[in-house]
N, C-alpha and C positions, 0 to 999 in steps of 0.2 A: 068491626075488628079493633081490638085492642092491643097497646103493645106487650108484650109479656113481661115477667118481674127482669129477667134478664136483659132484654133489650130496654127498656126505662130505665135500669140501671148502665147500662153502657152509652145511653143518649144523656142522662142527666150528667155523670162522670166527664163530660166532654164538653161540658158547659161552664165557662169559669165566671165568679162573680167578682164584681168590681164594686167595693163599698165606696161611694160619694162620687159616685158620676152619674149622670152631669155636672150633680147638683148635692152639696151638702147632706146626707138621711135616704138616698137613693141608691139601692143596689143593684146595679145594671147587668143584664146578662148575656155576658158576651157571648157570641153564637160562632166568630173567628176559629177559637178552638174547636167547636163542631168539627167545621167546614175543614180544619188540617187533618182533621183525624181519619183518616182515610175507613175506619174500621166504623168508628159511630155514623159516619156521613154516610156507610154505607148501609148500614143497618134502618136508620131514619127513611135513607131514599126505598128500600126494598118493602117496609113498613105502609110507606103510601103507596107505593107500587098496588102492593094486596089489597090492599084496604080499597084501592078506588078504579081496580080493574074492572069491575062489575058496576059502573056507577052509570053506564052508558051515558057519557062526559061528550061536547064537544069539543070544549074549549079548557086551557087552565087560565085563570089570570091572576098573573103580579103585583104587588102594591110596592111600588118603588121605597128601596130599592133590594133590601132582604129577600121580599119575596120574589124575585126576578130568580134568583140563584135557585132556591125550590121548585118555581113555579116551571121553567124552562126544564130543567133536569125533568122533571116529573112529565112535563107533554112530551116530553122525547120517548120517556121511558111504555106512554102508553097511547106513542103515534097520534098525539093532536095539537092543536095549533097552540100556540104562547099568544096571550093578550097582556100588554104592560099596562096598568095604569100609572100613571105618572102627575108627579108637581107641575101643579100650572107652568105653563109655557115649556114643555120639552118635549110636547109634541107635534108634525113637522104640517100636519094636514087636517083639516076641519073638526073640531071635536067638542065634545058636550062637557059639563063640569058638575063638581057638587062640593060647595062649599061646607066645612065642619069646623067646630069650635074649636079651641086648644085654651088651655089655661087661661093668656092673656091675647086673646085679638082669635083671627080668624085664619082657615088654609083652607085650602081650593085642590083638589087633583082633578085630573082630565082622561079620556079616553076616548080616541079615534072613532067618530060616529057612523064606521062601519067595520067597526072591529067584526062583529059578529054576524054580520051580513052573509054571510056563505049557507046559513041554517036557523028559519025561520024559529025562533023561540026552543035557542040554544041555549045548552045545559051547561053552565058551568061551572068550576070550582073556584074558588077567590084562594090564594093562600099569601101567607106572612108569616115572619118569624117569630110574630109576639103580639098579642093582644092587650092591651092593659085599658084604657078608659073605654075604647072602640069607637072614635069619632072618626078613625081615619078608615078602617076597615065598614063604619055603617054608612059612610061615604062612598067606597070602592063597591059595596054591594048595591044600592041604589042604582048607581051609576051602568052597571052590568044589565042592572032590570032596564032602567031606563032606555040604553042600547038595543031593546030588544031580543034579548037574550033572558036566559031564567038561570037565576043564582042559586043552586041548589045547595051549595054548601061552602062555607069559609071555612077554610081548616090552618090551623096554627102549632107551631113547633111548643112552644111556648104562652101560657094562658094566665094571666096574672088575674083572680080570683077574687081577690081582695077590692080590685078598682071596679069590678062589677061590666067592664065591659062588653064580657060573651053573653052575661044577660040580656043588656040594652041591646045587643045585634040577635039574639034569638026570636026578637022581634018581627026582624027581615029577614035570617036565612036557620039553618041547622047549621049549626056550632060543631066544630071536634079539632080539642087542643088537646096533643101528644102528652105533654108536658104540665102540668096544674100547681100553680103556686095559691096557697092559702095564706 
């Protein structure tokens, strides 16, 4: 399921861009305005709703920290558990890791090595609100496999195209970003 020309236009419209942040030649996409819009946030959340009520899901998991705010709303909306993955050290009980590049040096995220313990070779969704190089999202899906669990899909509000990241992760799961920046 895709979004329609009206709902893309209500979810892009509610996206504001910020020219030189972080960083000098970078246009960041603030996802803030979304989240106050009560109209596009709604629209967004109703969209995945559809789209993954059929997916026979156990699990949603987050990639700190954007995807927390999607990821939760969305297992409420379709009664199943929230898994957070999260930056090394901020979580409280035994957990596994997967380190991934970044421009200059290294990041590490984690996830509770019985997050998905409840359902032998559980189905999950990965989501975030943006995809661009995909070292942190082809970390967060590993990490779901590696749990025990099966990463059926990583979906994203936001897919920046151009960095080639959904490709490098179509590797490890099926891909579906909302939003597609060329």
């Amino acid at each position: 399921m895709k979004l329609s020309s009206t709902e893309r236009k209500i979810i892009e419209n509610s996206i504001r861009d910020i020219k030189d942040f972080p960083k000098p030649g970078i246009i960041f996409k603030d996802i803030s305005t979304l989240l106050n819009n009560k109209e596009a946030y709604g629209v967004l959340m109703n969209h995945l709703y559809q789209r993954y009520k059929e997916y026979n899901l156990d699990y949603i998991a987050g990639i700190d920290a954007r995807g927390f705010i999607f990821g939760a709303a969305l297992a409420q909306m379709l009664g199943l558990g929230f898994v957070p993955i999260r930056k090394k050290g901020k979580l409280p009980y035994t957990t596994i890791s997967e380190k991934y590049a970044l421009e200059y040096g290294v990041d590490e995220i984690e996830v509770h090595i019985d997050a998905f313990s409840e359902k032998e070779n559980a189905r999950v969704l990965l989501i975030d609100d943006l995809i661009a190089t995909g070292g942190t999202a082809n970390a967060a899906a590993k990490l779901v496999n590696q749990a025990g669990a099966n990463c059926v899909e990583a979906c994203f509000i936001i897919g920046l195209n151009f960095l080639e990241g959904q490709k490098n992760l179509k590797e490890t799961t099926e891909v579906y970003s909302l939003i597609e920046v060329n």
